[in-house]
N, C-alpha and C positions, 0 to 999 in steps of 0.2 A: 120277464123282469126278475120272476125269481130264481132261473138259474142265471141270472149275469151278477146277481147277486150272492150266492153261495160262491159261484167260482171266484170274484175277489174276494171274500173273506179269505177261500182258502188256500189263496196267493202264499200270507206271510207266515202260515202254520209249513205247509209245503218248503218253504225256504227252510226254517227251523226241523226238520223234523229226521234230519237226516243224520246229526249225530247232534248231542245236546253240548252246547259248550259254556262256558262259564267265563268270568273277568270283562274288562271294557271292552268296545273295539276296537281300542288302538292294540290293544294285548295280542287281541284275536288275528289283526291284524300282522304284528310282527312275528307272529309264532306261526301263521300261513310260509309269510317271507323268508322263516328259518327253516320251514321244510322245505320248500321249494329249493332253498339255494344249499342242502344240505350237504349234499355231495359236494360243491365248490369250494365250499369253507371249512368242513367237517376236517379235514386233515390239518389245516390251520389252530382247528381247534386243538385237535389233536396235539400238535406239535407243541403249545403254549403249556398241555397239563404235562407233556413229560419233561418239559424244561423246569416247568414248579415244580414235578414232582422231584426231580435232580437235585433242584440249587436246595430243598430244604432234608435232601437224603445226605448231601454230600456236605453240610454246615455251612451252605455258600460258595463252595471252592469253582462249583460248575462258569459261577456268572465272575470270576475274576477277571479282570482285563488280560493277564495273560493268557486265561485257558481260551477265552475267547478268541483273541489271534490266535493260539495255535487247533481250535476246531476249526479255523476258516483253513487255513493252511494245510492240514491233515486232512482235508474233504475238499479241497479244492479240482483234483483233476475227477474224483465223482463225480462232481457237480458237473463238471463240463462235457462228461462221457452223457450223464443224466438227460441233460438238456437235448443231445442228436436224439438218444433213446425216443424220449419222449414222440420225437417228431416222428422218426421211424416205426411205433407201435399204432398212432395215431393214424398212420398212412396204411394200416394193417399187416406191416411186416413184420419181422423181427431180427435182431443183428446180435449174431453168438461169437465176431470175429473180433470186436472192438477190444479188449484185454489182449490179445496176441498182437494187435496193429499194433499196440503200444509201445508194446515190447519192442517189437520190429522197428519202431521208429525210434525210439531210447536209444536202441542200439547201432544203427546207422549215424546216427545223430553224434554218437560217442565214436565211432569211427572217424565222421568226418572233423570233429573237432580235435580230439586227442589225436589221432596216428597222424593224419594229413595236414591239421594246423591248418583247419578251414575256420575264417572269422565266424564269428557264434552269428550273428544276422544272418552272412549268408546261407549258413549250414539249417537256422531255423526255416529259412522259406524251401529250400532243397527238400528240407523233411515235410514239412506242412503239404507239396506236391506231391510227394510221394505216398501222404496220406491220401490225396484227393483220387489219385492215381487206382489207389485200391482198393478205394471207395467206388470209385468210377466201373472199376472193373466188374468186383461185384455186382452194382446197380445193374448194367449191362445182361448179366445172367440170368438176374430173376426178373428186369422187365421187358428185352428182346428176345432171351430166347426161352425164358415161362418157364425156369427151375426155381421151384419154392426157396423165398430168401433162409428158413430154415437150413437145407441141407446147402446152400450155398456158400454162407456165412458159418456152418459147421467144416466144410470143407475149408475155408478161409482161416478159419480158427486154426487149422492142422498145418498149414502151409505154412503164414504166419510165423508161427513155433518154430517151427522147424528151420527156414531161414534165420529169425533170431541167433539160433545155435551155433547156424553154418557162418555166419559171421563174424560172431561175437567166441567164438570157437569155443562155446561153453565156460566162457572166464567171463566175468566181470570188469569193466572198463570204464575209467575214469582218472582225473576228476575232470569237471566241465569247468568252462571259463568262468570268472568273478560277473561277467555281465549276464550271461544268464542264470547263475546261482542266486543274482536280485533280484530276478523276475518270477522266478519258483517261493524265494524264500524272504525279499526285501521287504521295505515298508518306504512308505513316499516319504522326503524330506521336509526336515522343521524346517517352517517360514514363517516370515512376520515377530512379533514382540516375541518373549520368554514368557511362559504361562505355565499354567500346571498342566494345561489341555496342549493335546498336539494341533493347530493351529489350522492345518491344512485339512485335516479329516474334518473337525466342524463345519469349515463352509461346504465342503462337500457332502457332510451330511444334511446339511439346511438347505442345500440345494436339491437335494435327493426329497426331502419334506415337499418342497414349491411342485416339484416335479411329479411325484404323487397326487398329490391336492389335487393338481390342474387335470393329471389324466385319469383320475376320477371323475372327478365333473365332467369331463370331454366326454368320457364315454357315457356318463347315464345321459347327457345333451342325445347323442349320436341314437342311443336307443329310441328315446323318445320319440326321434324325430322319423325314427322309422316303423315307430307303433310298436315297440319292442316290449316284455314285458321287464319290471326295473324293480329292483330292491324298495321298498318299505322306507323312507323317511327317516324314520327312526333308527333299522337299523342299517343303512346308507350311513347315516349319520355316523353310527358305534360300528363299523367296517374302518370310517375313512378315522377314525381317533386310534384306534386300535392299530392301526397300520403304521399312523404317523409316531406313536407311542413307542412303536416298534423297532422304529425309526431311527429313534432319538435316543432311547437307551443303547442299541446298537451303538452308534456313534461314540456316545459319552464314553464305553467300556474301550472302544477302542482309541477314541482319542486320549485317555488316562494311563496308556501303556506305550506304546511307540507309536501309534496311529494305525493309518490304515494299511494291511499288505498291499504290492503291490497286486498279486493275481486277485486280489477281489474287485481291482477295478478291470480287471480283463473280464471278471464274471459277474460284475455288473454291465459292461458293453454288450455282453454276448444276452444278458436276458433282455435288454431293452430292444438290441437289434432284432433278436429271432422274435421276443415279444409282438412285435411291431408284427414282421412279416408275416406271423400264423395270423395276426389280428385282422390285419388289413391291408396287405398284399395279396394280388392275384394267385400268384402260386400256392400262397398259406389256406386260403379259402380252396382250391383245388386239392391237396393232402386231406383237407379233412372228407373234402368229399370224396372220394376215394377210399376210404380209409372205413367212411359210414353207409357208404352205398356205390358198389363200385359199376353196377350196371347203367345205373339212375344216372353216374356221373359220365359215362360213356356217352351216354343219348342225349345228355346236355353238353358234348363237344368239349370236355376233359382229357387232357393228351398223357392220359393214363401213366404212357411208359413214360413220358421223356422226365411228369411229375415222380415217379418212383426211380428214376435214373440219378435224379437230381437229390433227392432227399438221401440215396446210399451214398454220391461223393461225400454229400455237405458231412457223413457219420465221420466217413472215413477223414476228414479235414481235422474233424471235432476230434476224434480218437490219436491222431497224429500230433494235435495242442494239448492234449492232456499226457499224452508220451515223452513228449517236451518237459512239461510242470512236473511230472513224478519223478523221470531221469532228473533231473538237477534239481530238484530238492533235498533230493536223498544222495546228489553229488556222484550219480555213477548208475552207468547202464547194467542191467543185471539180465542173462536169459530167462529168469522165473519172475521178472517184471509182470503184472498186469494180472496174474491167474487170479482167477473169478473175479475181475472185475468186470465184466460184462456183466454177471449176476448180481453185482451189487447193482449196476446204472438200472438194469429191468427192477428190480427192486424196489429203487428211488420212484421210477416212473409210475408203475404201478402205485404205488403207496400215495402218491402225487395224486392220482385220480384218471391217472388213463385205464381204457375200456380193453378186454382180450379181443373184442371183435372189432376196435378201431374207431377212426371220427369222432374219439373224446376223450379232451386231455388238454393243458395248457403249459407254456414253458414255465411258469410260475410253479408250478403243481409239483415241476419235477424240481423244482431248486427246493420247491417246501417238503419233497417225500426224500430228497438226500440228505437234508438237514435233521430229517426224524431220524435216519439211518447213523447220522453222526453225533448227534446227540445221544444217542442209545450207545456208541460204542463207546462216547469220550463220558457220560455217566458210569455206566459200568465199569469202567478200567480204573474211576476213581474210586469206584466204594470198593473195588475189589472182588470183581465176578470174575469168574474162572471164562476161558475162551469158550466149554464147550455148554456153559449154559447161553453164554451170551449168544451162538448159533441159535441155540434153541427159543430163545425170547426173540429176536429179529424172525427166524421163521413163522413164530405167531403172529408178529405184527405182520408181515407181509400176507399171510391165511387171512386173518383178520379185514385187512383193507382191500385184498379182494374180494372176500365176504360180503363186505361193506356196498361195495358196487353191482353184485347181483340181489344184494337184498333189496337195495334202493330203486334198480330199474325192476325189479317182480312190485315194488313196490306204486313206481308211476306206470306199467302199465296197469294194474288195478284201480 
């Protein structure tokens, strides 16, 4: 009796004794749920203090409804490079070709529209296949016949380039048609009454608000229901305000200026749709497995290549849409189109919260690590940093948020 005795008393010292902590348990509670989910949000956060830290460095110029349309605009074909990257790091690869496809497609593009007087529709789906095409091709090397997508997409890079040249016969070539210069550079039309707000961005933003809400909820329902572990209540709660807040002010900045452009609703389509499929598409749960365990995923009947065959079209798709959005924004295909942009999209991705060894990353992550990436360039350029420090401060931040993800995983395996 007396040791069944001593061992309950020393049940709730043993609980306690392991680090002393302090505050209620709701506190204790949330501040568990904020380490746990540190890495998923931690860039979110991130992103929020260099946005404050901007709008009160720059006297508010940062958050004006113009400079806002024009960060979306000026980071738009990133963002859409960002999003394959993403997918493609995640599957354990990596793609050095994507800035030279761009190029290549700009410039094809401006061929077939200027010299030949091919309608802009058709000349865009011609190029989009011919991204997929070289995307395709790639994939093929590194999952048929087992050449590291490194030197694959190294050698892509060079080829790439080089046909650029050979086409575009080292001139520059343009201009592009009025209907695709709307679609790089427009904004959606005023409908409805005359107001101070552009009319058509609010319901679209308030529909964007419903749309969130609901796939919030859906997925902590989903976890739940499969024993998952789930955010904290409280900060569930201050996730889904914080989001919608983000939301909303979003919207209002750009419905106070011309409304919405048009490519952010191309790269609002693109994050929902890939969103979806890494969520909860067979293939999306197949990348990541792959990507985090490529043996593990073999022996569970993972069709490795045709999954890695597939992920280098969809880049080379993605790279050939963002070739499109640069060329006719800037009204003209150029052969130095696209240089290091591959380095910014690994950048984005990275700083996002994808892993160097793969199977962790979200297409969220990489729109939130392109928008640290642009927000730091379109900051700086207002207060007046010089080019070669603003290298220098993006290089730390990218140091840093790798840093950040070997600190975090030395950290959960201890």
């Amino acid at each position: 009796m007396s040791t069944d005795a001593s061992t309950k008393t020393t049940v709730p010292a043993a609980r306690g004794s392991g680090s002393p902590s302090t505050g209620t348990p709701v506190a204790r509670v949330l501040l568990d749920g904020v380490r746990r989910n540190m890495r998923q949000y931690g860039m979110l956060f991130a992103l929020g203090l260099i946005v404050l830290l901007f709008q009160i460095w720059t006297g508010g110029d940062l958050l004006l409804p113009r400079n806002v349309s024009n960060l979306v605009l000026q980071n738009s074909y990133i963002l859409i490079l960002a999003i394959g990257m993403m997918i493609v790091i995640i599957s354990g690869h990596i793609d050095l070709s994507v800035g030279s496809l761009m190029a290549l497609v700009g410039g094809l593009g401006a061929v077939l529209m200027v010299e030949h007087q091919v309608s802009w529709p058709v000349a865009v789906l011609l190029t989009l296949l011919l991204g997929a095409v070289a995307g395709a091709l790639q994939g093929f090397f590194i999952a048929y016949v087992g050449i590291p997508s490194f030197i694959v997409t190294l050698a892509g890079m060079l080829l790439f380039r080089g046909l650029t040249e050979i086409f575009l016969k080292g001139q520059t070539l343009g201009p592009f048609p009025d209907g695709l210069q709307k679609v790089a550079n427009g904004f959606l039309p005023e409908v409805g009454p005359k107001t101070n707000y552009h009319n058509l961005t609010l319901l679209l933003g308030l529909g964007l608000v419903a749309y969130v809400v609901v796939q919030e909820f859906r997925d902590r329902r989903r976890q739940r229901e499969f024993t998952l572990e789930t955010l904290p209540t409280g900060l569930f709660a201050l996730k889904v305000t914080a989001l919608v807040a983000a939301v909303l002010v979003t919207t209002l900045l750009l419905a106070s200026y011309k409304g919405a452009p048009v490519v952010l609703l191309i790269l609002a389509a693109l994050l929902v749709a890939f969103g979806y499929v890494m969520r909860n598409a067979v293939i999306g749960r197949h990348v990541y497995a792959i990507g985090g365990n490529l043996p593990a995923a073999k022996l569970s009947g993972v069709k490795d290549k045709k999954v890695t065959f597939a992920v280098f079209l969809n880049m080379g798709m993605l790279a050939a849409l963002a070739g499109l959005v640069f060329a006719a924004r800037f009204n003209a295909a150029s052969p130095k189109a696209g240089v290091n942009f591959e380095l910014e999209a690994i950048a984005a991705a990275f700083i996002g919260g994808a892993s160097m060894s793969g199977g962790v990353g979200t297409v969220l992550g990489a729109i939130i690590g392109g928008l640290v990436l642009g927000v730091l360039n379109n900051g700086m350029n207002l207060v007046g940093v010089g080019t070669d420090w603003q290298q220098v401060i993006k290089g730390l931040v990218l140091l840093a948020a790798v840093g950040f993800d070997v600190w975090n995983k030395r950290r959960a395996g201890a």
